[in-house]
N, C-alpha and C positions, 0 to 999 in steps of 0.2 A: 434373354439375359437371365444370368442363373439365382441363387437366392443370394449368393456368396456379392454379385455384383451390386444387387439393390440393395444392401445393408451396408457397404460402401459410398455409395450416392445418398441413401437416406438422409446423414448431416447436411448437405449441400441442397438436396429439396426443401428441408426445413427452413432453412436460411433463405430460399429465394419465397416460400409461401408465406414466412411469417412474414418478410420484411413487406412484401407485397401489399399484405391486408393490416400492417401497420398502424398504429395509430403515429400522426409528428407530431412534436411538440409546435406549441405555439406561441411560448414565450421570449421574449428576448433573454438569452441566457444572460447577459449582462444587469436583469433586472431581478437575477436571482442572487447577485454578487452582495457579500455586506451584513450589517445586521440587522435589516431588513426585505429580507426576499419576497418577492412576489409567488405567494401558495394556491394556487386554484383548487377548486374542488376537486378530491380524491374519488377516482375512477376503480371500478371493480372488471377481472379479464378474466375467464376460464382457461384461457393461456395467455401468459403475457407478452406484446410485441417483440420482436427481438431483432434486432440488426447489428449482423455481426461481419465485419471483412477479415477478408482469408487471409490468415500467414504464409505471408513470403521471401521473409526477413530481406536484407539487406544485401543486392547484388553490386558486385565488382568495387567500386569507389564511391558508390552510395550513402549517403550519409546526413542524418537529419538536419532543419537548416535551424542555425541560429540567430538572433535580433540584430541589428546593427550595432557594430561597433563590440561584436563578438566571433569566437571562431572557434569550429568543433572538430574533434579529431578523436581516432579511437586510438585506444590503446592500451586495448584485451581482445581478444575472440577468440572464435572455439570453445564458448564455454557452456557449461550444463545447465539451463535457466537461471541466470544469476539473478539473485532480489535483492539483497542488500548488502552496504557497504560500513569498512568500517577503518578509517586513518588511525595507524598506530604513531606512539611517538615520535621512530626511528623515521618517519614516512612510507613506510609499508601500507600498501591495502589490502585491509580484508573481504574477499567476494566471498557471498555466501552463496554456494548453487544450489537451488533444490523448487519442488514445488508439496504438494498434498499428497498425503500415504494416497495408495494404489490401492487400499482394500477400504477406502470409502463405501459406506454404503447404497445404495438407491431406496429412497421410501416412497417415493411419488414419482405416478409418470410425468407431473412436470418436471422435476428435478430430472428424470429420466434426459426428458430432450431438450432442458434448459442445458445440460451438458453437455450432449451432442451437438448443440451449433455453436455454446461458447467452443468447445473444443477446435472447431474451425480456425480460430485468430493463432492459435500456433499457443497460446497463453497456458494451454491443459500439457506442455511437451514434459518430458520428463526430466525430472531437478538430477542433479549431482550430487544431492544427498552426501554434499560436503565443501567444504570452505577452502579455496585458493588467494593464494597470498602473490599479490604484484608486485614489483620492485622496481622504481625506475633505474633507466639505461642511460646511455648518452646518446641516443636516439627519441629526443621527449614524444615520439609517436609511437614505443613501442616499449612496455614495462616487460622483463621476467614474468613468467609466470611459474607457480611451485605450488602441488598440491600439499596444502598447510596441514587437513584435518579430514579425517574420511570418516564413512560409517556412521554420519548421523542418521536421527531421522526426522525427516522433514524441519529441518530448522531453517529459522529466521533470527530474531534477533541477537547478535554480539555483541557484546562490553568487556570491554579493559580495566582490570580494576588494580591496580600493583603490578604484581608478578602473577596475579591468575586469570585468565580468559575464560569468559560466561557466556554458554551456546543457548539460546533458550530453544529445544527443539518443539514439537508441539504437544507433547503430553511430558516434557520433563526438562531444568534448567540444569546443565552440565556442568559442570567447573573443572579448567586445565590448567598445569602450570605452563607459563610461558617466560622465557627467555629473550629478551633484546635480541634482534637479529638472526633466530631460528627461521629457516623455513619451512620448519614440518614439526608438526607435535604426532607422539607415535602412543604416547601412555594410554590408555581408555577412561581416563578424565571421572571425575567424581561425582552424581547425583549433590545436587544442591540442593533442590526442591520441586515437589510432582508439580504438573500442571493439569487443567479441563481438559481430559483429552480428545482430539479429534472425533466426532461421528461422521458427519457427512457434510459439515458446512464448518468454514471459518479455519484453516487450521491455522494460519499464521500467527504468531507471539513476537509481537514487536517488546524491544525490551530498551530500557537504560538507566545508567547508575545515577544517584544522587552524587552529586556534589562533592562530598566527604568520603564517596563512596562506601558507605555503611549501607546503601539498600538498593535496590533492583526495581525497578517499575515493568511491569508486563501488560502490555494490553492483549486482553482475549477475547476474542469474537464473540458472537453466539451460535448458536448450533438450530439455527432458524434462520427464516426472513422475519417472520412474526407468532415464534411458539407454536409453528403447525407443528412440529414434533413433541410436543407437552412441555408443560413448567421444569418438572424434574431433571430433564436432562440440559438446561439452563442453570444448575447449581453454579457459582462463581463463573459464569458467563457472562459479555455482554459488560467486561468491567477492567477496569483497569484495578493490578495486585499490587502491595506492597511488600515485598521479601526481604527479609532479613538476610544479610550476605553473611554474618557469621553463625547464623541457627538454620537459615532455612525455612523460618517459619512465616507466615504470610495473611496478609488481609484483605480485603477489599477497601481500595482508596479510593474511589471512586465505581457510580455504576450507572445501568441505564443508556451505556455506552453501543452500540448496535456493534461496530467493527475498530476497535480503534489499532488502526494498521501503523502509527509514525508518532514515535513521544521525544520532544526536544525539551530543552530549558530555555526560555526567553530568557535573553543577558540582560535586557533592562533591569525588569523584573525580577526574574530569577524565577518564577513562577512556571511549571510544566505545562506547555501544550502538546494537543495531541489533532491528531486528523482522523476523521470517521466518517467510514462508507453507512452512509444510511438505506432505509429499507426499498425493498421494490415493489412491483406489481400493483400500483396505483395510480397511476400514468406517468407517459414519459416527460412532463412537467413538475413531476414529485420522486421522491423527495430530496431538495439538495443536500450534497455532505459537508461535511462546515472542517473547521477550526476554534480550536476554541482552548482557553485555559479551564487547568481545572482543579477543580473547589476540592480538599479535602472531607469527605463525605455526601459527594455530592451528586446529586441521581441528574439524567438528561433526556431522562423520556422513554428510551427501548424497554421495551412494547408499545406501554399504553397510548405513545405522543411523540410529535416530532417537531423540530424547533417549538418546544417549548410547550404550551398548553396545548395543542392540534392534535385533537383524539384522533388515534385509526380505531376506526372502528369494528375492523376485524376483526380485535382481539376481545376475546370474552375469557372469566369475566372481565370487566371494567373494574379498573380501580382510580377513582376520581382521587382519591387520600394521594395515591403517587401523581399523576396528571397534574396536581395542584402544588406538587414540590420540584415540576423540572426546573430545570434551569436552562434557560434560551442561551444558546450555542452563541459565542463570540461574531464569527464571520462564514457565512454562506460561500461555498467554493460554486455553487449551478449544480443542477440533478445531472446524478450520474454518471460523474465525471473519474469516479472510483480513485481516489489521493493514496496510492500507497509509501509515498516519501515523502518526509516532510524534515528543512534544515534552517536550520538561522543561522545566515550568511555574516562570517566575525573578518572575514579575508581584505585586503585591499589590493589584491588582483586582478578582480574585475571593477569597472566604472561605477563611480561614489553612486549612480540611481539606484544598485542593486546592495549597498551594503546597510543593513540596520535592520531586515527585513526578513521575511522567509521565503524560501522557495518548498514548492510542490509539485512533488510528481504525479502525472495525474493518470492513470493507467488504462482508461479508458470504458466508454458504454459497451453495455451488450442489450441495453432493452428501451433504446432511446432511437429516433430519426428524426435528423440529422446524427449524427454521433456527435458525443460530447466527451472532452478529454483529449486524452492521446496527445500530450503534451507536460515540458514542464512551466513553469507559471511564477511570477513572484511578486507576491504581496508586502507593501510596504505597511515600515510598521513607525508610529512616533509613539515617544513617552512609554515605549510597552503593546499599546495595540494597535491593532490592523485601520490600516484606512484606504479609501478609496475603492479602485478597481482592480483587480486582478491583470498582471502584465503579463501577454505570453511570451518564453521567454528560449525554449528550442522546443520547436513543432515540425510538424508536416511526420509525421511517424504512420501514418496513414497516407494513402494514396488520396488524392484531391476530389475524384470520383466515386470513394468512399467505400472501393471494393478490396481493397488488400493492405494490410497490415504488414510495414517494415520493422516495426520493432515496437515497445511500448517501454516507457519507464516506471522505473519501481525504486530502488534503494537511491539516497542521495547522501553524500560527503563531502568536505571538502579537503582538498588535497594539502600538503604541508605547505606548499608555494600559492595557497589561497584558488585553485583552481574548484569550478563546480564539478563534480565527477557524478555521472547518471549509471544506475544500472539497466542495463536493458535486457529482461528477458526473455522475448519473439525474437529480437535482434543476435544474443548471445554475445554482447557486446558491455563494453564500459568504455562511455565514454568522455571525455575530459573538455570542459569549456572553457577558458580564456577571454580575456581584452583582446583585440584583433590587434594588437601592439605587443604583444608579448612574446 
């Protein structure tokens, strides 16, 4: 075998040694759910477990399954890893394709081969590095599809704000004018405001407008799991911003935040939540990522702590001053389960048990066994906050055997006629949930 072959096979030996010598978790994920999880002691790994199944996306009439008393149908593919979604007034959707700029760089040989075996799940494929707009038919199984917006780069979050369309790519928010019932915007759209830009972790920029549409919320990642690349390059990281839509100018509204991928408005409330992937490499029992509203100025632990007071202890130095101001996250989603959509369901579409509440997409483990995630999910909410248990809500996105990956979700909307629309990006797909009566 030549060198050209072994460097081929490498990702795939990784994935069969690490899983092998694995650490499993041993908690009932169920007792991770809530606003009180079950935390075991935090485990230290010179490489951390990984298990990860292969992308295979979705053959012939294959299709993920949904809860009773629902029914799922696509109606997009062929598309460029779509992530997020976005219902215009018209009933148009907006897919966003794309994934992480290409000239990321490597600083660590774990990052090296934490790469190489997530890349395995199909999750590392190449974005579209631009926005396709749906249009139903008289076929409800099969929308128009019209390249909207090209030439981004690496974007994720969209909003509608009037008449101007907001791209937040990953180092800059864009602004287009848009017209009612165009399918293409061709202008090269105007710089609104810079962003932290991408290094080698985090690039995604979830974003969404206030209310009155006067400001922009961004969540940005960090450019860490925990500051192994220095403080410095954690400037406005790790935080959700607030941007002014007619200056551009911007703050930190909150921080402490590790990944926050999905920012909604609770309707009760009215109060922002958001969904955050929290840290890794301290077993596959920690740390779960939550839900939670959030406090204007208000810190949540990244670095120093996790749900709340829970030193990690990796991070030097310590700062007990911040430790002693987090704020313990709302509601525990279970370790690992990686939430990158998150919608408060206002439709009556689907069955009264799913309206009031939120749904979560959960996009799945890479350093957990069993795997956890790869599902969407939806949490009921009374008075404003979350209760009970987590309901899974369309699963099986993963093989049962837990070797191959058909699709994973990320962006969620919902449709003008109240439907759940998932995006799927292993799948290349978007797909549309209903009442099975409908």
């Amino acid at each position: 075998m030549n060198s050209n072959q072994w460097t081929a096979l490498l990702p795939t030996v990784l994935v069969v040694a690490l899983s092998a010598c694995g650490e499993r978790a041993v908690i009932d994920p169920q007792k991770q759910i809530g606003n009180q999880p079950v935390l075991p002691a935090a485990k230290n790994f010179l490489l951390p477990p990984m298990q990860v199944p292969t992308g295979v996306g979705w053959q012939g009439d294959a299709r993920p399954t949904a809860a009773s008393g629902l029914k799922i149908e696509k109606i997009a593919d062929g598309l460029q890893h779509p992530r997020q979604l976005l219902t215009l007034p018209n009933g148009d959707v907006l897919v966003v394709e794309s994934n992480g700029p290409s000239t990321e760089p490597v600083t660590t040989p774990k990052q090296l081969i934490a790469g190489m075996v997530k890349s395995q799940s199909g999750k590392a494929a190449k974005g579209g590095n631009r926005i396709t707009l749906l249009r139903k038919t008289s076929d409800p199984s099969k929308w128009e599809q019209h390249v909207f917006l090209e030439h981004l780069h690496s974007p994720f979050g969209v909003q509608l704000i009037g008449q101007r369309l907001y791209v937040a790519n990953t180092d800059k928010i864009m602004s287009y004018a848009y017209a009612s019932g165009a399918t293409s915007i061709a202008e090269p759209g105007i710089e609104l405001a810079d962003l932290p830009s991408t290094i080698n972790h985090h690039w995604t920029k979830s974003m969404l407008a206030s209310p009155d549409g006067k400001k922009l919320y961004v969540g940005v990642g960090s450019n860490s799991n925990i500051t192994e690349n220095g403080l410095a390059v954690e400037y406005r990281r790790a935080v959700i911003l607030e941007v002014d839509v007619t200056t551009g100018a911007s703050r930190v509204f909150a921080s402490g935040l590790r990944n926050p991928t999905g920012l909604q408005w609770e309707p009760q409330s009215g109060k922002l939540w958001v969904i955050v992937n929290e840290r890794d490499e301290i077993g596959a029992d920690l740390v779960p990522d939550y839900m939670t509203a959030v406090k204007d100025g208000g810190f949540y632990g990244w670095p120093y702590s996790y749900f709340g007071q829970h030193v990690d202890k990796r991070v030097k130095p310590e700062r007990p001053d911040l430790v002693q101001k987090a704020i313990q996250p709302d509601f525990a989603l279970t370790s690992h389960v990686a939430p990158l959509g998150l919608l408060f369901y206002t439709g009556a579409n689907l069955p009264a048990m799913y309206r009031g509440g939120a749904f979560v997409s959960e996009h799945g483990s890479w350093d957990r066994s069993p795997l956890s995630g790869y599902e969407v999910s939806y949490v009921h909410f009374v008075d404003g906050r979350p209760t009970g248990q987590k309901i899974p809500v369309v699963t099986d996105f993963a093989s049962a055997d837990e070797k191959h990956l058909f699709g994973a979700p990320v962006g969620l909307a919902q449709s003008a006629d109240g439907a759940l629309l998932i995006a799927d990006d292993v799948g290349n797909a978007v797909w549309s949930v209903t009442a099975s009566g409908h």
